[in-house]
C-alpha positions as CSV (number, residue, x, y, z in Angstrom):
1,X,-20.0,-1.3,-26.1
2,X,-19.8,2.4,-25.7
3,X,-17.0,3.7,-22.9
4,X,-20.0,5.7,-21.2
5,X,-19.0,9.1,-21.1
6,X,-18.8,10.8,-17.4
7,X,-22.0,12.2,-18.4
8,X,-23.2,8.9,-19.4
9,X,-23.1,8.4,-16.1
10,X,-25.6,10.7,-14.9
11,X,-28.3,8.0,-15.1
12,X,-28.0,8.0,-11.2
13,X,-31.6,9.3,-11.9
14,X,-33.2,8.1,-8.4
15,X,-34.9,11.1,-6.4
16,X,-33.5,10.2,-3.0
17,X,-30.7,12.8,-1.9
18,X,-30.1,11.2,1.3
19,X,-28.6,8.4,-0.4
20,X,-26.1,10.6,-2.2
21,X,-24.2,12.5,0.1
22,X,-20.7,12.7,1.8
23,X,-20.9,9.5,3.7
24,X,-22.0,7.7,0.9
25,X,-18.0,7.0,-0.3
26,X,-17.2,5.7,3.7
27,X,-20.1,3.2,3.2
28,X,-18.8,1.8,0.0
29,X,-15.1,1.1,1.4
30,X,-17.0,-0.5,4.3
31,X,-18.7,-2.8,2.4
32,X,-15.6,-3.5,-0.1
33,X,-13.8,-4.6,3.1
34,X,-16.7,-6.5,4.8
35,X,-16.9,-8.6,1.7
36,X,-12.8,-9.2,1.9
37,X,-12.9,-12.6,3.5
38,X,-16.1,-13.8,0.9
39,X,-13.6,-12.8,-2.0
40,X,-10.9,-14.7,-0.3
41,X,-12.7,-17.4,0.5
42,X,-14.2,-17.6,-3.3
43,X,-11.0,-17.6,-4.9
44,X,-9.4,-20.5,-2.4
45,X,-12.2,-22.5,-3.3
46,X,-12.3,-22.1,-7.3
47,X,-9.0,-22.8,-7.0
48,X,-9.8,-26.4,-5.4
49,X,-12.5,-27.0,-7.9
50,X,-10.4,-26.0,-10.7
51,X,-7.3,-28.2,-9.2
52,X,-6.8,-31.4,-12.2
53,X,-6.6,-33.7,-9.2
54,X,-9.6,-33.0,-7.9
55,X,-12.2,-35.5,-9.6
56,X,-15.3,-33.3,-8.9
57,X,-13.2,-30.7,-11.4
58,X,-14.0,-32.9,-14.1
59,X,-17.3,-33.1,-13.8
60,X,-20.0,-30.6,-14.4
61,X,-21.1,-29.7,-11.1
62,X,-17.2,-29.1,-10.1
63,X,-17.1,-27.1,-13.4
64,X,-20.2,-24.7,-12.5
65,X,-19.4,-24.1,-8.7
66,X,-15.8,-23.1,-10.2
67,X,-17.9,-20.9,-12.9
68,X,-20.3,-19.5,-10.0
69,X,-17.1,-18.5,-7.3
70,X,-15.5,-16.9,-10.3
71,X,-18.3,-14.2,-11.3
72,X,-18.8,-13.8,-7.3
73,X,-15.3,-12.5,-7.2
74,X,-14.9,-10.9,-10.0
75,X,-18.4,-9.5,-9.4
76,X,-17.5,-7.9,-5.9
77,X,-13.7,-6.8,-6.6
78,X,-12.2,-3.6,-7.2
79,X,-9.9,-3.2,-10.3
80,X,-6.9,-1.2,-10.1
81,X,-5.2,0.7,-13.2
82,X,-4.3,-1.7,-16.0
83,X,-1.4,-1.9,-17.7
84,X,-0.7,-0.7,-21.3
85,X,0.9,-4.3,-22.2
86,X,2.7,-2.6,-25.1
87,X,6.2,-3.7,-26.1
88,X,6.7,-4.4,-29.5
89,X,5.0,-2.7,-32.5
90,X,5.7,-3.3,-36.6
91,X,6.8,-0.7,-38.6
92,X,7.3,-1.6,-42.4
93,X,9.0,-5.1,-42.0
94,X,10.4,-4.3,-38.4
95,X,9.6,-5.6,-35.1
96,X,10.0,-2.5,-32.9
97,X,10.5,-2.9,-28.9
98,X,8.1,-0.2,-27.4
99,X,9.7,1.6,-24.4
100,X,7.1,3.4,-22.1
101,X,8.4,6.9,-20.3
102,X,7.1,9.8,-18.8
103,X,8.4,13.2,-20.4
104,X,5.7,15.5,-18.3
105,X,4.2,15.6,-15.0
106,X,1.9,17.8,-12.9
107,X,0.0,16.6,-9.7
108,X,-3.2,15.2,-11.8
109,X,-1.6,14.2,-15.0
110,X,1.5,13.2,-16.8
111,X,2.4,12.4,-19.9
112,X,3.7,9.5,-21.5
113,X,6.0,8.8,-24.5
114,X,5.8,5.4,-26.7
115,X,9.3,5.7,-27.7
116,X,10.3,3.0,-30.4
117,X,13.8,1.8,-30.5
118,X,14.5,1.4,-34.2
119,X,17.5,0.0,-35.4
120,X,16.5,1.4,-38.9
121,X,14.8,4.8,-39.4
122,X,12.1,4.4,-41.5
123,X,12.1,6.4,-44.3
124,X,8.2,7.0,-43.9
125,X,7.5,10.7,-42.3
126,X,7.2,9.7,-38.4
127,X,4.3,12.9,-37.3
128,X,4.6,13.8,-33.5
129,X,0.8,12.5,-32.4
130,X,-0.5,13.9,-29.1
131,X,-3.4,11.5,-28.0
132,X,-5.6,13.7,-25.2
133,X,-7.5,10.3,-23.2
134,X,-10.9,11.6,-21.7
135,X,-10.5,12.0,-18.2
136,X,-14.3,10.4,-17.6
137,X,-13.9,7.3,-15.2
138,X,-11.6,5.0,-17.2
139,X,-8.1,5.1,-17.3
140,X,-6.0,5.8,-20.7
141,X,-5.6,2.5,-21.3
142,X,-9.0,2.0,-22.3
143,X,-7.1,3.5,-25.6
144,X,-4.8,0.8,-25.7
145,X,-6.1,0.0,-29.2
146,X,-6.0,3.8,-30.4
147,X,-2.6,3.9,-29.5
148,X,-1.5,0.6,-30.9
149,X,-3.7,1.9,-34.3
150,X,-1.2,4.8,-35.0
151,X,2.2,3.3,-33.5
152,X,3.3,2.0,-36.5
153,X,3.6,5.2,-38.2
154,X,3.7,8.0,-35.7
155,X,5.5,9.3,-32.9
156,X,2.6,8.8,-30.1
157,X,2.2,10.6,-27.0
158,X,-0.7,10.4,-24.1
159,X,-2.0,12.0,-21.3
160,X,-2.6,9.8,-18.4
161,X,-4.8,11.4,-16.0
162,X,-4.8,10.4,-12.1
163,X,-6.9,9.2,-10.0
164,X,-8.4,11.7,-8.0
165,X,-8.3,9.9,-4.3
166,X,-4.9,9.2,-5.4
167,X,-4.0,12.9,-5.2
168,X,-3.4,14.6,-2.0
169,X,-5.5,17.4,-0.7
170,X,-2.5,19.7,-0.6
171,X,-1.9,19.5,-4.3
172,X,-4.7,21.8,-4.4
173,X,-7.8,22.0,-7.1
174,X,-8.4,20.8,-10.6
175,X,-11.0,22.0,-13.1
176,X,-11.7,22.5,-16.4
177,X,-9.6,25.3,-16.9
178,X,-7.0,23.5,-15.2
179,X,-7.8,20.9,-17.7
180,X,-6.9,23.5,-20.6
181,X,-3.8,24.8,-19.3
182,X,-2.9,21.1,-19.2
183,X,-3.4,21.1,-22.6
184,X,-1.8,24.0,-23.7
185,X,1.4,23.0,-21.3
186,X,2.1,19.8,-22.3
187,X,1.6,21.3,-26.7
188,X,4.8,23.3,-25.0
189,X,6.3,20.7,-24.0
190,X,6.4,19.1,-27.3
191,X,7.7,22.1,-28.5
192,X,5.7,22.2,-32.0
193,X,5.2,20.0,-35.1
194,X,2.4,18.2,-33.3
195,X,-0.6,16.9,-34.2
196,X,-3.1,16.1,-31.7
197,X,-6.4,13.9,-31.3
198,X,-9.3,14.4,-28.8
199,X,-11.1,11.6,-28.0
200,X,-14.8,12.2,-26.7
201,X,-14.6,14.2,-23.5
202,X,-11.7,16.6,-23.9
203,X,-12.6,17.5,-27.3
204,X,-14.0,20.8,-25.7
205,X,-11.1,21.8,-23.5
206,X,-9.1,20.9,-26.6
207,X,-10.7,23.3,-28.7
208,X,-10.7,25.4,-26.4
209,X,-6.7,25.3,-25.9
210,X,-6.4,25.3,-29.5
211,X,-8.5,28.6,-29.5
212,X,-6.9,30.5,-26.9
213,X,-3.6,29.7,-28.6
214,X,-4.5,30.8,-31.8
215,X,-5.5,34.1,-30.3
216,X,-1.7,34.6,-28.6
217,X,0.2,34.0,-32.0
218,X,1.0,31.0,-30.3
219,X,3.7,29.5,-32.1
220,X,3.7,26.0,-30.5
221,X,-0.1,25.8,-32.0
222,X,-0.8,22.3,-33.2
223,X,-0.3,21.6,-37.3
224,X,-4.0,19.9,-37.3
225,X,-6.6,18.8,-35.1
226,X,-8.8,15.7,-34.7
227,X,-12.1,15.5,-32.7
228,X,-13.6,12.4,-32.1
229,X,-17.5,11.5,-31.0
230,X,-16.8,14.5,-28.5
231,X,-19.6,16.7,-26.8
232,X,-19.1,20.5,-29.0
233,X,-22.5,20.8,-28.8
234,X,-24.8,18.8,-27.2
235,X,-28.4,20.9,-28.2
236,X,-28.1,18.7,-31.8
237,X,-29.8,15.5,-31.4
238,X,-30.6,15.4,-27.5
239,X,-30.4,12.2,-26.0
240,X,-31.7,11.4,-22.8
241,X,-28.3,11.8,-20.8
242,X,-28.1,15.6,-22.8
243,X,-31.8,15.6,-21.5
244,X,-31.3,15.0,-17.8
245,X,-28.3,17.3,-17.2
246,X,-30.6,19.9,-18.6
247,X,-33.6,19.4,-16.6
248,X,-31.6,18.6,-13.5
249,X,-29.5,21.5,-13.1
250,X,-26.2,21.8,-11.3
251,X,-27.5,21.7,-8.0
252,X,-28.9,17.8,-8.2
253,X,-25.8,17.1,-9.6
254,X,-23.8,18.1,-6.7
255,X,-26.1,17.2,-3.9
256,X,-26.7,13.6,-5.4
257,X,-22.8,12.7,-6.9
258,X,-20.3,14.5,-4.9
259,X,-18.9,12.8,-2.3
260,X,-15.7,13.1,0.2
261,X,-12.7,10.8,-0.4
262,X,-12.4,8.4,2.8
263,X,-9.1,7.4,4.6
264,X,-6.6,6.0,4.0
265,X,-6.4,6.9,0.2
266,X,-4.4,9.7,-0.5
267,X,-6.6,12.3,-1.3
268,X,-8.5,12.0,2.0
269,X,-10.9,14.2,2.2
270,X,-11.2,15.9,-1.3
271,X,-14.5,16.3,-3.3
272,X,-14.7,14.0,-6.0
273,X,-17.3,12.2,-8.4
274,X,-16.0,8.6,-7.2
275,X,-15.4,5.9,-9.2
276,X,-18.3,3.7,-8.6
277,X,-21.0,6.2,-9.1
278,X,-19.9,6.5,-12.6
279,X,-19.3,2.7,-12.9
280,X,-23.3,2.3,-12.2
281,X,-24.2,4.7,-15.1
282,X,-21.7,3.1,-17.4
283,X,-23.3,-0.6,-16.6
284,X,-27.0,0.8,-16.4
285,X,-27.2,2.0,-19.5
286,X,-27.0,-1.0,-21.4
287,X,-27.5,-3.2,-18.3
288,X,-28.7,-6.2,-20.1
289,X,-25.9,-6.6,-22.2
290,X,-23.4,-6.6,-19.4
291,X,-26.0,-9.3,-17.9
292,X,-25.8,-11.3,-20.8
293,X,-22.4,-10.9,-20.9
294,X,-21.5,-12.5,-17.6
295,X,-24.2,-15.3,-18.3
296,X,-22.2,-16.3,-21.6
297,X,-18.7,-16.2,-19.0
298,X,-20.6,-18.5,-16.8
299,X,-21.1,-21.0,-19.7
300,X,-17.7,-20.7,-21.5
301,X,-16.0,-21.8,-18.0
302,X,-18.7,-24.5,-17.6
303,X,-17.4,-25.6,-21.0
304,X,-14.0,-25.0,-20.5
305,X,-13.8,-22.4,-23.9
306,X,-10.4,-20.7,-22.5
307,X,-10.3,-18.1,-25.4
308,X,-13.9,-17.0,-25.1
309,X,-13.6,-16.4,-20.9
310,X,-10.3,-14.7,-21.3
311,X,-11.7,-12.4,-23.9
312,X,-14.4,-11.6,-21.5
313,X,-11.6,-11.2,-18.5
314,X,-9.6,-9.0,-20.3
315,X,-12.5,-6.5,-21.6
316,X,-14.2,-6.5,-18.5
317,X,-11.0,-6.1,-16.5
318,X,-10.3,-2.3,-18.4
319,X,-14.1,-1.5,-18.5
320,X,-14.8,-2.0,-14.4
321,X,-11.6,-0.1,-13.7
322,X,-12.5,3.6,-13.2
323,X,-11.2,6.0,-11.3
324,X,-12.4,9.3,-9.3
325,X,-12.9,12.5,-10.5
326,X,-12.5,15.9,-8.6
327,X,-15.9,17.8,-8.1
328,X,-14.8,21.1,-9.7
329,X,-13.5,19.4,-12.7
330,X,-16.7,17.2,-13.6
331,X,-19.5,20.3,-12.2
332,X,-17.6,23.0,-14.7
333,X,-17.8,20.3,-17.5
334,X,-21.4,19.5,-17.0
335,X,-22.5,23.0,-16.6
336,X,-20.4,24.4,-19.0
337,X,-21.0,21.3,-21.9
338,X,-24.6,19.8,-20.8
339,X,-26.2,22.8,-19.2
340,X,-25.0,25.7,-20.2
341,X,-23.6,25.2,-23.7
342,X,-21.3,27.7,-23.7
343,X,-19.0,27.0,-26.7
344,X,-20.9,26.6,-29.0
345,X,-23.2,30.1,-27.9
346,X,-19.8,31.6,-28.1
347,X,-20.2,32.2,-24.2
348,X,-17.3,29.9,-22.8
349,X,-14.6,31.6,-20.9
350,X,-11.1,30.9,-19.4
351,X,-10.1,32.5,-16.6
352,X,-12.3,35.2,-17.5
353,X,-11.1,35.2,-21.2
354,X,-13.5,34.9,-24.0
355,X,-12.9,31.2,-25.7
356,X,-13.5,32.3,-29.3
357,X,-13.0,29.4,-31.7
358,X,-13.2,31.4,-34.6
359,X,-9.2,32.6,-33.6
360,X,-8.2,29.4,-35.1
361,X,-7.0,29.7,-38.5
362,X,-3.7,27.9,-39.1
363,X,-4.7,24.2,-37.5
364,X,-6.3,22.0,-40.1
365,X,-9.4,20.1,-38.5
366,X,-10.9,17.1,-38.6
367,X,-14.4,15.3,-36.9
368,X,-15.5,12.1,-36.6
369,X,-18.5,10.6,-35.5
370,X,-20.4,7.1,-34.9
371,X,-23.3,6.5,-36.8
372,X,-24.8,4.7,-33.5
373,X,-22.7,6.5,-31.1
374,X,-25.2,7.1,-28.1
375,X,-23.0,9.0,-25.8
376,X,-22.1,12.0,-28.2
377,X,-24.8,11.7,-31.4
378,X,-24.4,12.8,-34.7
379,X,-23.8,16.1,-35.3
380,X,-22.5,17.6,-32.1
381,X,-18.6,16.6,-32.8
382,X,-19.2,17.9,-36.5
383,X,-20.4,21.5,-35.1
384,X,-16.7,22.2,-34.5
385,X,-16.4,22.7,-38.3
386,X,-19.0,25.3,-38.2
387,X,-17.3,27.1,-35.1
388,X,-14.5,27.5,-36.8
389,X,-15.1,29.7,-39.4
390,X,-11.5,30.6,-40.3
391,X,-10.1,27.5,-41.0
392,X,-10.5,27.2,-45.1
393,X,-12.9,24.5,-46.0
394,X,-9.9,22.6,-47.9
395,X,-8.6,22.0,-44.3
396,X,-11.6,21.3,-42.7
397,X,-13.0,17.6,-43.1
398,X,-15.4,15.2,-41.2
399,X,-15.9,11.6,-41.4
400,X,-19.3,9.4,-40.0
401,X,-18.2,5.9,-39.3
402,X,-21.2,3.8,-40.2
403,X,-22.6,0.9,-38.2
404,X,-20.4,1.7,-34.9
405,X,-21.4,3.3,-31.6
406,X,-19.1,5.4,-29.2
407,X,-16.6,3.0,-28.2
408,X,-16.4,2.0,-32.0
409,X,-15.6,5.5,-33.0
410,X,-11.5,5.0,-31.4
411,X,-11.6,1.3,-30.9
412,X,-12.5,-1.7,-32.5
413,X,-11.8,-3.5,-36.2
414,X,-14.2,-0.9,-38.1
415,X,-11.5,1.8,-36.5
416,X,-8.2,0.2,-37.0
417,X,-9.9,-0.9,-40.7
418,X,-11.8,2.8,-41.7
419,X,-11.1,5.3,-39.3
420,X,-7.7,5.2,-38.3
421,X,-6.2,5.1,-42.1
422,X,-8.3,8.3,-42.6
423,X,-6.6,9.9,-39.7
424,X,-3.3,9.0,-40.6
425,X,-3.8,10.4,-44.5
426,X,-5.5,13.3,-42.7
427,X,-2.7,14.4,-40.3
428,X,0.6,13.5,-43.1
429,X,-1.4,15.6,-45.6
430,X,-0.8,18.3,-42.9
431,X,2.3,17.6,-41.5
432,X,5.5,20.0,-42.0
433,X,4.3,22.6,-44.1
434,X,4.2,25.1,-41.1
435,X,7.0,23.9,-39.1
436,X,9.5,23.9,-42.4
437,X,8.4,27.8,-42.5
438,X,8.8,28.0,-38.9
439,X,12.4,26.8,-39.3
440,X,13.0,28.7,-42.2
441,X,12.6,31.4,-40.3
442,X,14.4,30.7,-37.5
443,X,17.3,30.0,-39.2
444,X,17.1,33.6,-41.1
């Protein structure tokens, strides 16, 4: 089931701008809390028909009301920021505790460190990993598997973006060359010898960092470079979400999706791309599957297949939990990525300065793509090789994942079983020959 980029959710296609507008967000949180007492209610009442002394629990009437009160209020909640639910990972023979902390901050992201208390070093090369989570709707965690996939044999780091409403007012703006600086910051603050992965979304802005590094001499410039099912260039093999943000314009975009954060959250009153719009294009693309989805939930409770419903619970309670985004940031993506295509025209600026991927000529660079990915199709992650014409073609490499759609392209058994050893090799095989130089020189 693909993560449905933030584009992805642009199949808000109806034609009625009245319904999209500022008040739009105050209506939802009025109807979240009208429907407060139902969800109570619900949940006291599965509880009763789920209680083992109650005889009508045994039955298959008490088993289906319990089923039905369920899906109502897991149907009408809203689901807060998971939790990575990382403590332990293996490396070699070892059981390692996993210790989750923060080693950057700024007002709309911070950065988080899965530090592994060994009690042996292993005497495998350990490469500093810098995950870069799409800041689309979903939270990080939805790469809880991407970042469980390289833990055993890397040094993993992740940016965890913020909720927008979450963010107050005061804190100011962020956009998409906010995004970059972000990028290039936080390459700073790991101080070198770093490899990093983009994963869909911020494959652009990544390039782009990467770029605009290369072209300072940079020295904290990252040792390789993965892209993965990410948006270079979205003319190769249109698909209809490409097709609409191109025929809509920016306009319909912000008259239809942009809304005003309502109290009491935090960031009262800023613009934003809330949360719920995009969870309607995620789910409406592939609308019946989520349908058949909860229908198969109804009937595993019904009967009683524990496993099956808590696999169900746990996907669904990372996929409906999404989060806002600010207005700038997602109108400069769309018009810069969708509409626009202005990196790979070689028209993309930061700040006014030309973003000229052909700068980068010391980062080795990888792609990979879904052969069924219908978010970012094949071909527009794999332009990046072409766009980088200075990178030699011994360092440049891309892989096509066959039989796997977006979501399949970072998580999933085909990734932990295909894609994820590939990265590994990929990003050892270029791991220390620059930063030995580096400190060869330094110590000279």
């Amino acid at each position: 089931m693909p993560i449905g980029e933030f584009d992805g959710a642009a199949t808000l296609s109806g034609e009625s701008s009245s319904l999209f507008s500022s008040p739009l967000y105050w209506l939802y949180e009025m109807g979240h809390a009208a429907l407060d007492p139902a969800r109570a209610l619900a949940d006291a009442a599965r509880l009763y028909f789920k209680n083992p002394v109650n005889p009508l629990a045994h039955t298959v009437y008490g088993k289906s009301v319990a089923a039905s009160l369920e899906l109502f209020e897991r149907s009408t909640r809203r689901y807060g920021r998971p939790d990575w639910l990382i403590e332990h990972t293996t490396v070699g023979a070892e059981r390692v505790p996993v210790h989750i902390e923060t080693v950057w901050e700024r007002p709309f992201c911070r950065l988080l460190h899965f530090e592994r208390a060994f009690r042996h070093m292993p005497r495998r090369p350990q490469p500093k990993l810098l995950i870069v989570a799409p800041m689309s709707g979903h939270y990080a965690t939805l790469l809880r598997g991407t970042v469980e996939a390289f833990l055993p044999n890397h040094e993993v780091y992740i940016t965890d973006w913020r909720n927008a409403r979450s963010v107050p007012a005061a804190d100011g703006r962020f956009d998409l060359d906010d995004y970059i600086d972000y990028v290039i910051s936080i390459l700073h603050r790991l101080g070198g010898d770093t490899h990093v992965i983009a994963v869909c979304q911020p494959s652009v802005p990544v390039l782009a960092a990467v770029a605009l590094m290369e072209a300072d001499d940079d020295p904290y410039v990252p040792l390789s470079m993965v892209l993965m099912g990410g948006p270079i260039d979205t003319r190769i093999n249109p698909n209809s979400v490409n097709k609409l943000a191109k025929t809509r314009g920016l306009d319909w975009f912000r008259r239809h999706v942009i809304t005003k954060v309502p109290f009491p959250h935090p960031g009262f009153m800023r613009d934003v791309y809330p949360g719920f719009l995009q969870l309607h294009g995620f789910v409406s693309m592939n609308l019946d599957r989520h349908l058949q989805a909860h229908h198969d939930l109804f009937l595993h409770l019904v009967k009683g297949d524990g496993d099956s419903a808590q696999k169900h619970r746990a996907f669904y309670d990372e996929y409906l939990a999404v989060m806002d985004l600010t207005a700038e940031f997602y109108l400069q993506t769309v018009d810069t990525v969708f509409i626009r295509h202005a990196l790979p025209k070689g028209e993309m600026k930061h700040r006014r300065r030309h973003v000229d991927p052909s700068a980068i000529r010391r980062v080795a660079l990888m792609t990979v793509e879904g052969e069924h990915d219908d978010i970012s199709a094949v071909g527009q992650t794999a332009a990046a090789l072409a766009l980088c014409v200075n990178i030699p073609d011994e360092r440049k490499v891309h892989y096509l994942q066959p039989e796997v759609g977006h979501y399949g392209v970072f998580n999933g058994s085909r990734f932990r079983a295909e894609i994820a050893p590939r990265i590994a090799d990929f990003v050892l095989s270029h791991n220390g020959g620059r930063a030995g130089a580096r400190r060869s020189a330094a110590a000279s």
